[in-house]
C-alpha positions as a printed NumPy array, in Angstrom:
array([[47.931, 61.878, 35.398],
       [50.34 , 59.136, 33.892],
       [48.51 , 56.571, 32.218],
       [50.743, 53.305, 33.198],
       [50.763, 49.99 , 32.73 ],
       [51.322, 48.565, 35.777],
       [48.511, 48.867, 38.604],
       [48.668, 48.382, 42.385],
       [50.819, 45.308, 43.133],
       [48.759, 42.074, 43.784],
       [50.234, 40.084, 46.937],
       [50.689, 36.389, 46.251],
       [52.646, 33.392, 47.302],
       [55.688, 33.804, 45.025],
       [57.588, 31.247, 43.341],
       [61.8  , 32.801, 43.737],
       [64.073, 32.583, 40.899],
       [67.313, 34.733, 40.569],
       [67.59 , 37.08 , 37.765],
       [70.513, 39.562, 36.613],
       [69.89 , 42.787, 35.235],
       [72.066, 44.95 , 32.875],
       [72.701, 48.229, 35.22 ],
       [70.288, 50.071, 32.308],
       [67.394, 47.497, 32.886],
       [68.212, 48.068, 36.661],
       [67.698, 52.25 , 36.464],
       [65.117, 52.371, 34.871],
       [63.162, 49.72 , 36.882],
       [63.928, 51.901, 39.975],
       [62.963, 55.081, 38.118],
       [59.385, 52.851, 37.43 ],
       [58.79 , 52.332, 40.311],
       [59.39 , 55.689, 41.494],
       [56.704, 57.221, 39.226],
       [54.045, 53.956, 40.052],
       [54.717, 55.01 , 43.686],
       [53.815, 58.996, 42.578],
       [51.071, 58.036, 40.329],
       [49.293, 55.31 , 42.409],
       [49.72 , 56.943, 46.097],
       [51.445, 53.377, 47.431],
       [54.768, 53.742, 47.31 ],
       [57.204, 50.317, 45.969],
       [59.683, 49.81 , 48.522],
       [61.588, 47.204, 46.513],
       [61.584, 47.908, 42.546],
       [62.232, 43.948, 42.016],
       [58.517, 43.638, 43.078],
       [57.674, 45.063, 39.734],
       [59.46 , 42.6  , 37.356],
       [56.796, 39.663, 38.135],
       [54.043, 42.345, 37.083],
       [55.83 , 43.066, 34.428],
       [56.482, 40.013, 32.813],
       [52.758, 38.938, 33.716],
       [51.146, 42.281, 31.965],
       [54.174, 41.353, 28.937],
       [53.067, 37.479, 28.309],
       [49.12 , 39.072, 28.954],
       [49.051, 41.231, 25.888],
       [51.133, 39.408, 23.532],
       [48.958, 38.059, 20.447],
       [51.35 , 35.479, 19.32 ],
       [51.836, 34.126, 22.985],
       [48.03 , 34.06 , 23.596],
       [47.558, 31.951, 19.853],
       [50.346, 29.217, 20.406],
       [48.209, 29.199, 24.555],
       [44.806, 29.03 , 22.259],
       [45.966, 26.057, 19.865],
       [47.516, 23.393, 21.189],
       [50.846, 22.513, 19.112],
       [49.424, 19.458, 17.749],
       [46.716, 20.771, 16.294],
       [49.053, 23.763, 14.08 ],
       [50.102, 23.364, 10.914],
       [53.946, 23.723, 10.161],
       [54.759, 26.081,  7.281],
       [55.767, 23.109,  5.292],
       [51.961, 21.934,  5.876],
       [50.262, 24.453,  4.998],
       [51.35 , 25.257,  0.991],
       [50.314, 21.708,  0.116],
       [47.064, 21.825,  2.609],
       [45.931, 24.689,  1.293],
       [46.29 , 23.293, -2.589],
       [43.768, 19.947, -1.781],
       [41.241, 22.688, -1.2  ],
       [41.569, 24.24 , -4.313],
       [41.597, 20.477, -6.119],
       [38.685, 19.56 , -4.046],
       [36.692, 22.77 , -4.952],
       [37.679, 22.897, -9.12 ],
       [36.475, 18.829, -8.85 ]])
């Protein structure tokens, strides 16, 4: 058995928003959904159904996407912050 990524396809009020594909993308979405269908027993009559899955499972298990979610952009330090940040520590340790 095919270990995927995707799972059985949630129904839910959808939000629609019109998105092109290069003809690649579009192939091998189809040929996805073909094998979900085989693997899962429920076949996907429309591959498009996948992308929203997709793009959920993509933003779900990316670290730097779940961080900036975690701390608020107020509360990060910008790289020009953090060198001089970093050095009061080290004064206010040594004194």
């Amino acid at each position: 058995m095919i270990k995927l990524k995707l799972g059985p396809i949630a129904d839910d009020k959808p939000v629609k928003i019109m998105v092109e594909l290069p003809a690649r993308v579009h192939r091998d979405l189809v040929a996805y959904a073909k094998v979900l269908g085989q693997e899962s027993g429920q076949a996907v009559a429309e591959p498009a159904k996948l992308i929203a899955p997709m793009i959920e499972r993509f933003m779900a298990t990316d670290r730097g996407f779940a961080k900036a979610r975690r701390d608020p952009a107020g509360n990060r330090l910008s790289k020009e912050q953090a060198p001089a940040q970093s050095g009061r520590r080290a004064e206010e340790r040594s004194g």
